[in-house]
C-alpha positions as CSV (number, residue, x, y, z in Angstrom):
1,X,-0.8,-6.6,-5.4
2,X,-0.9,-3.8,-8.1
3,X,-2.3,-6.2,-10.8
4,X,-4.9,-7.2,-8.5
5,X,-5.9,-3.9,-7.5
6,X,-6.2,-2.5,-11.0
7,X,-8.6,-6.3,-11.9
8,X,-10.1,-4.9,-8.1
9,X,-10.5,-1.1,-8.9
10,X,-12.1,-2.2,-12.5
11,X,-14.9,-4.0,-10.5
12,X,-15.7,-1.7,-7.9
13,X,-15.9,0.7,-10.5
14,X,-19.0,-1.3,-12.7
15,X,-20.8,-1.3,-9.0
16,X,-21.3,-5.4,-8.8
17,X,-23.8,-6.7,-6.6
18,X,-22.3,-9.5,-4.1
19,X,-24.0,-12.2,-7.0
20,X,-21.8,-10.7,-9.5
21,X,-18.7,-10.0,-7.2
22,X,-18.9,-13.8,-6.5
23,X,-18.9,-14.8,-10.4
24,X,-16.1,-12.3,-11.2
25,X,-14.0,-13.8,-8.1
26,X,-14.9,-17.4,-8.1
27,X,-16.2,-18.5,-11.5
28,X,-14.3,-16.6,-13.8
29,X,-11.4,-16.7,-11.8
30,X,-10.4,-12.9,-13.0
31,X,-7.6,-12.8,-10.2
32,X,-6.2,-16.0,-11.8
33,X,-5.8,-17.4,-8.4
34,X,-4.9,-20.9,-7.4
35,X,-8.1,-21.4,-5.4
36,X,-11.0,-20.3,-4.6
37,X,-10.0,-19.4,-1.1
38,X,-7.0,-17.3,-2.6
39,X,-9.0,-15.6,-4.7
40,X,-11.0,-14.6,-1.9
41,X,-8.6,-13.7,0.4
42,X,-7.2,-11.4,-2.4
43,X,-10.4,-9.7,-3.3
44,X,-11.3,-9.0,0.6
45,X,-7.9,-7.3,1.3
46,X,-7.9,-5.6,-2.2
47,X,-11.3,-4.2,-2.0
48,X,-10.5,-3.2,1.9
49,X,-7.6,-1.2,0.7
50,X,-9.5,0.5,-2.1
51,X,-12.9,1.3,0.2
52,X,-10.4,3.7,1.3
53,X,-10.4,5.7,-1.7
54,X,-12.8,7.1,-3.9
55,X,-14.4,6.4,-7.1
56,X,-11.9,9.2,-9.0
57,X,-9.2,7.3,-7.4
58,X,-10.8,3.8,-8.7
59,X,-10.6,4.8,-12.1
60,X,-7.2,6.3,-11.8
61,X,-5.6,3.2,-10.5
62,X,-7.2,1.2,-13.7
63,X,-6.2,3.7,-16.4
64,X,-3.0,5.7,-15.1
65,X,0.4,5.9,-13.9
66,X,-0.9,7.6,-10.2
67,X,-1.6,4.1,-10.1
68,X,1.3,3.1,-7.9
69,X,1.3,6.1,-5.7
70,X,-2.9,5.7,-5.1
71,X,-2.1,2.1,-4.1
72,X,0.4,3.1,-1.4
73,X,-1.9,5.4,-0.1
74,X,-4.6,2.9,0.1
75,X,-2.2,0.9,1.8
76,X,-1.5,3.9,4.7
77,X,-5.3,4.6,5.1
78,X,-5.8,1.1,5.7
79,X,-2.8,0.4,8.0
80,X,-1.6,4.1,9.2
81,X,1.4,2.0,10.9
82,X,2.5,2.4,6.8
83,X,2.7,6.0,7.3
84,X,4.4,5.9,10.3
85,X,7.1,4.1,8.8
86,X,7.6,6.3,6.1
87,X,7.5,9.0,8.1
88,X,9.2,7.7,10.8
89,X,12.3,5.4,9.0
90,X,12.4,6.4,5.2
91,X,12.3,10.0,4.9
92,X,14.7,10.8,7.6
93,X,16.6,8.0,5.9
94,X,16.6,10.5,2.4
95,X,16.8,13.7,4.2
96,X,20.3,12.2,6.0
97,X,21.5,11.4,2.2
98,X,21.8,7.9,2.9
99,X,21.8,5.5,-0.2
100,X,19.6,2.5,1.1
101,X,17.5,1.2,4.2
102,X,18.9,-1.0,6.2
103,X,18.3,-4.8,6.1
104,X,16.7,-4.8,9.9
105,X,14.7,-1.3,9.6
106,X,11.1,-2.5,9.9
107,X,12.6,-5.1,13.0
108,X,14.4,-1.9,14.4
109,X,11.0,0.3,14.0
110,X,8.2,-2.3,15.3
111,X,10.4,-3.2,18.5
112,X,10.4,0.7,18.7
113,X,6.8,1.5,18.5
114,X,5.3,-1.8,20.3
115,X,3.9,1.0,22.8
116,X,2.3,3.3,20.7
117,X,0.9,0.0,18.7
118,X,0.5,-3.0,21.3
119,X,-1.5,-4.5,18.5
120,X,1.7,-5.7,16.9
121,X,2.5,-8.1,20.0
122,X,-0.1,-10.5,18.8
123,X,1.5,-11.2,15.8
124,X,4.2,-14.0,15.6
125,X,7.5,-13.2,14.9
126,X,7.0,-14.5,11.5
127,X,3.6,-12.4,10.7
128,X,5.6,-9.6,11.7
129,X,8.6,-10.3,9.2
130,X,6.1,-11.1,6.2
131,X,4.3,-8.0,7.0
132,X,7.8,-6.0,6.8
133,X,8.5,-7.6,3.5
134,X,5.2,-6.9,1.8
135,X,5.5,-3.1,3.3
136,X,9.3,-2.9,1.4
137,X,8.0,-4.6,-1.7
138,X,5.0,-2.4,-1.9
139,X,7.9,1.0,-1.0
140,X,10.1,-0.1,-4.1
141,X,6.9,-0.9,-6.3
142,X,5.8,3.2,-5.4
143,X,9.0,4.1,-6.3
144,X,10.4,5.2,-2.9
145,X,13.3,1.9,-3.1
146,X,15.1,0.3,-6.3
147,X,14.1,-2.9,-5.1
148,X,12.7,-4.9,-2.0
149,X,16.5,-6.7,-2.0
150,X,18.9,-3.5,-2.6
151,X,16.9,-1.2,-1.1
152,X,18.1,2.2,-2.3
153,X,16.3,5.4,-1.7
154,X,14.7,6.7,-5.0
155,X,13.6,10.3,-5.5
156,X,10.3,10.4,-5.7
157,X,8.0,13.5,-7.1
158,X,4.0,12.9,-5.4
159,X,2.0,13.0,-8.6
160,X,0.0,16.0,-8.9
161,X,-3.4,13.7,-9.7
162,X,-2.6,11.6,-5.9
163,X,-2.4,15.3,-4.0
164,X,-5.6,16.3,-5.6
165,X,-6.8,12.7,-4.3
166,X,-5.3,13.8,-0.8
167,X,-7.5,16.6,-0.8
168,X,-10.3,15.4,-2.5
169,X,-10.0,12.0,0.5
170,X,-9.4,14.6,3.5
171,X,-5.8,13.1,4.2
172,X,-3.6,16.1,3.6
173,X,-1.8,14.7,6.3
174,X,0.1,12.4,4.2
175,X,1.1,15.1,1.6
176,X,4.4,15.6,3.7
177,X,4.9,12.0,4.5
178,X,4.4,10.9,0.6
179,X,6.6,14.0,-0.5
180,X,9.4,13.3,2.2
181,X,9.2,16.5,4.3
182,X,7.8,14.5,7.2
């Protein structure tokens, strides 16, 4: 949802009150959502990721390119599962020189790690799949695929402004993950 999190960022950043939030979501529409209920379910997970990040961040992902990169580590603060798949699938993927993830790697992973995350048993099968999909769409939109259907392993260089951020957030433990050395 980059286009929502930059509409997302924008507000957080002009400090609304929940009156003002409410307008911005439901009267003016600015997610352009199909209903009101979309809209909020949009803004709650949006502004969930982004509470993750800072301010500096905020204004990074409305004006810059770190935009995409900022996003996906929103996206691993909020659900370090995210991480562990990066870590745990797609750099060991690149570091073996292969050319693309498999079409089953995020089936493969979860029925490998439902120990370590028993969470993930009480999601239906089809949960579970959509979550796989918007974690591959949100990989290839960061830069790390082509594309959510081919998915070829990209190089990818970890902006200099989203390691600052790292630092800044107290997460140098993703620096190797989002840089592919973990």
């Amino acid at each position: 949802m980059v286009r929502e999190s930059r509409i997302i960022a924008k507000l957080l950043l002009s400090e609304p009150d929940e009156t003002t939030w409410q307008q911005q979501i439901i009267d003016e529409n600015i997610l352009q959502a199909s209903s009101t209920s979309t809209a909020n379910r949009y803004a709650r997970t949006v502004k969930l990721r982004l509470m993750t990040l800072d301010r500096e961040c905020w204004q990074l992902i409305v004006s810059e390119s770190e935009r995409l990169q900022l996003l996906l580590v929103a996206l691993m603060n909020q659900s370090p599962i995210v991480a562990e798949f990066v870590a745990d699938v797609v750099n060991p993927a690149r570091q073996q020189f292969k050319e693309k993830l498999s079409g089953n790697c995020w089936n493969e992973f979860v029925d490998e790690n439902l120990r370590l995350h028993p969470e993930l048993a009480a999601f239906s099968d089809s949960s579970i799949q959509k979550m796989g999909n918007n974690l591959i769409k949100a990989l290839a939109e960061a830069g790390y695929l082509d594309s959510p259907r081919r998915r070829n392993l990209q190089n990818v260089f970890l902006l200099p402004d989203v390691a600052t951020a790292l630092h800044r957030l107290n997460k140098d433990e993703l620096l190797p993950i989002l840089e592919g050395n973990a």
